[in-house]
Phi, psi and omega in degrees: 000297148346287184295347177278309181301327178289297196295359171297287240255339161291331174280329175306329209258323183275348179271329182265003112342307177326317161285347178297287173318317191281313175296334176302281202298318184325287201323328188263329188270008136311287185329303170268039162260331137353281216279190155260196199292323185300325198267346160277320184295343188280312208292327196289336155298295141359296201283281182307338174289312174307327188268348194259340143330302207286307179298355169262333168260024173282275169001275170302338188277322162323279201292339182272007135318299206288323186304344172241044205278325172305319191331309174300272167335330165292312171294290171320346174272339181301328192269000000 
C-alpha cells in the first residue's frame, strides 16, 4: 500500500516538472548551438558543476530523514 501511494505521488511530481523541463532544454540548446565546440564543452561542464551540489545535498537531506524517521514515534510511544 505504501509503495503504490509513494510511486503516485513520484509520477504525480515528474508529470508537473514536464513542462519546466522542455522549455529549460529548448532554450539552452539554441544558445550553444550559437557557440562552437569550446562553448558546448564549457556549457556541458557548467551543467555538471551545477548538478553535482544540488544532488549531494539532496542527498544528505534524504539520509538524514531517513536516519532519524523514527526518532519521533520512539519518544512518544516512550512517554
Amino acid at each position: 500500500m505504501k509503495l503504490r501511494r509513494y510511486a503516485l505521488v513520484f509520477v504525480l511530481l515528474l508529470a508537473l516538472t514536464a513542462p519546466g523541463l522542455g522549455q529549460g532544454c529548448s532554450m539552452c540548446s539554441s544558445s550553444v548551438g550559437a557557440t562552437g565546440e569550446k562553448g558546448r564543452k564549457t556549457f556541458t561542464r557548467a551543467v555538471a558543476v551545477l548538478l553535482f551540489p544540488t544532488l549531494g545535498m539532496m542527498a544528505a537531506i534524504v539520509g538524514v530523514a531517513f536516519r532519524y524517521r523514527n526518532r519521533y514515534s520512539d519518544e512518544q510511544q516512550d512517554s
